[in-house]
C-alpha positions in Angstrom: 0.0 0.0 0.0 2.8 2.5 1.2 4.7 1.5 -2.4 1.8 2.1 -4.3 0.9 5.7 -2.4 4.9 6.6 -3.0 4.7 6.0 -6.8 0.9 7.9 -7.0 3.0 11.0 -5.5 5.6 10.5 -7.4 3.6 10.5 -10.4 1.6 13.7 -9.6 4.8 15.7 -8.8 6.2 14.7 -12.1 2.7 15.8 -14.1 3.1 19.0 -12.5 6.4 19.6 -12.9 5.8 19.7 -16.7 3.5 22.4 -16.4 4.4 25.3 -18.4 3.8 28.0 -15.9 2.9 27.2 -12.3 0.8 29.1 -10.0 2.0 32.3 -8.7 4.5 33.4 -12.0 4.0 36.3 -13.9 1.9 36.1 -16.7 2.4 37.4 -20.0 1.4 41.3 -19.4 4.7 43.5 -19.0 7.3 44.8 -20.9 9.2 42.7 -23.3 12.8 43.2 -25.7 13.6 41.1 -28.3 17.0 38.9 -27.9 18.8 41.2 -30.3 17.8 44.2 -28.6 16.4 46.0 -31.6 12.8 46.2 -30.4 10.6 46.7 -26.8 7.2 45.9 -26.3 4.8 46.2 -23.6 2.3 43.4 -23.8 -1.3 43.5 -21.9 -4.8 41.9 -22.0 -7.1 43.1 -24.2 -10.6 42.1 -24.3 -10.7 39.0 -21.8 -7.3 36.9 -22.1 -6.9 38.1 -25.7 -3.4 39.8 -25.7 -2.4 43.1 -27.2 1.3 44.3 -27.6 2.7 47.9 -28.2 6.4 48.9 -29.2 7.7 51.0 -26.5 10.9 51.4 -27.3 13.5 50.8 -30.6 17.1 50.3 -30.2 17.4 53.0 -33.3 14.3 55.2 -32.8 15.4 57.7 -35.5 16.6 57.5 -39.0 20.1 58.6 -39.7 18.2 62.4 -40.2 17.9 62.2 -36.8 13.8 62.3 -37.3 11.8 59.5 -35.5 10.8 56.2 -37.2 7.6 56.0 -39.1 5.2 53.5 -39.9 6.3 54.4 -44.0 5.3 50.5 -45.3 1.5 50.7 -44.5 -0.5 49.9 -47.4 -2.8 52.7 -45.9 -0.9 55.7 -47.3 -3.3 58.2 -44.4 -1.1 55.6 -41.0 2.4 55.9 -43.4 3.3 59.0 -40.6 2.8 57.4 -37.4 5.5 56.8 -35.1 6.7 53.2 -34.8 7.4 53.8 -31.1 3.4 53.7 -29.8 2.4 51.5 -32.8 0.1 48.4 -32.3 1.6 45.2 -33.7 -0.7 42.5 -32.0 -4.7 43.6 -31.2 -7.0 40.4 -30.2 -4.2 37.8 -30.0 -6.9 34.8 -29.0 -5.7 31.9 -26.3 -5.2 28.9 -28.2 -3.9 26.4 -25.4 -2.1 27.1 -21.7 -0.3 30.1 -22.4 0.0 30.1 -26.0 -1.9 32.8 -28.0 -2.9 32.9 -32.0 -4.1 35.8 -34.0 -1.9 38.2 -36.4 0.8 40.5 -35.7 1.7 43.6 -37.6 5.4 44.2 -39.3 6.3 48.4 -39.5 9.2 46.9 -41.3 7.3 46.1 -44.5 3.8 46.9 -43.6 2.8 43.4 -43.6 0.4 41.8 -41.3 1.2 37.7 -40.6 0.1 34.8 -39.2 1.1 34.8 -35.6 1.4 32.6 -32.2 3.2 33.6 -29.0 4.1 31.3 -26.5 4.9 32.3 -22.7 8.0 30.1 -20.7 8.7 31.8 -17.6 10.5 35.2 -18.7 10.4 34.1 -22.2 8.1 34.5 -25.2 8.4 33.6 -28.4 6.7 34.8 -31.0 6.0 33.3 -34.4 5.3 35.3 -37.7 4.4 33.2 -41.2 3.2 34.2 -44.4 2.2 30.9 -46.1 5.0 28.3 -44.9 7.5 30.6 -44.3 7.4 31.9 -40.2 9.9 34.2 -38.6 10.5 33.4 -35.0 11.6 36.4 -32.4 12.4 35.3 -29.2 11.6 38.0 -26.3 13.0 38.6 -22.5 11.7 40.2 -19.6 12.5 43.5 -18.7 9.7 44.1 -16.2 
């Protein structure tokens, strides 16, 4: 009986221990910068657990003019002057599993919107961007 209990427990700690986030850790709402540095994000609910992310921050806010980055790739010629820093790149990002999200993210780089998933690990998130097979993957840190 005492063997069987022991490998029960056993058995329930290792379930649990493959859990992606336990009780008690941060979520995904915060600010987050891409590995490389080049781009920061503060990421929030938005509608229920739908998530919504904002660039807050650019390693090179300005072009070599010295003016501030614009949004100059939208396909809507009336957003091509908004600031990149402030710009919405993920609106409605819908759970799709334990802290995984699905929905579309926006690119100021090229004015493209893709395909998207994000995944939360701790103080990590990746996120996924694909246009038909091809997906970009930018992996993100915590900064707060």
């Amino acid at each position: 009986m005492a063997k069987r209990l022991m490998t029960v427990i056993l058995a329930a700690g290792m379930a649990l221990a493959t859990l992606p986030v336990q009780a008690g850790t941060a979520g995904p709402e915060g600010t987050w910068r891409m590995n490389n540095g080049k781009v920061t994000v503060r990421v929030s609910y938005c509608g229920g657990q739908a998530l919504c992310a904002t660039i807050v921050g650019l390693a090179k806010p300005t072009y070599k003019d010295g003016t501030p980055k614009i949004d100059k790739h939208n396909p809507n010629p009336a957003l091509r002057s908004r600031r990149v820093i402030g710009l919405a790149i993920i609106s409605g990002m819908a759970p799709n599993g334990a802290n995984h999200w699905k929905g579309q993210i926006y690119n100021a780089d090229d004015g493209g919107t893709y395909r998207s998933t994000a995944e939360l690990a701790g103080d990590r998130m990746v996120v996924k961007g694909c246009w038909g097979p091809f997906c970009k993957t930018m992996d993100f840190r915590r900064v707060n």
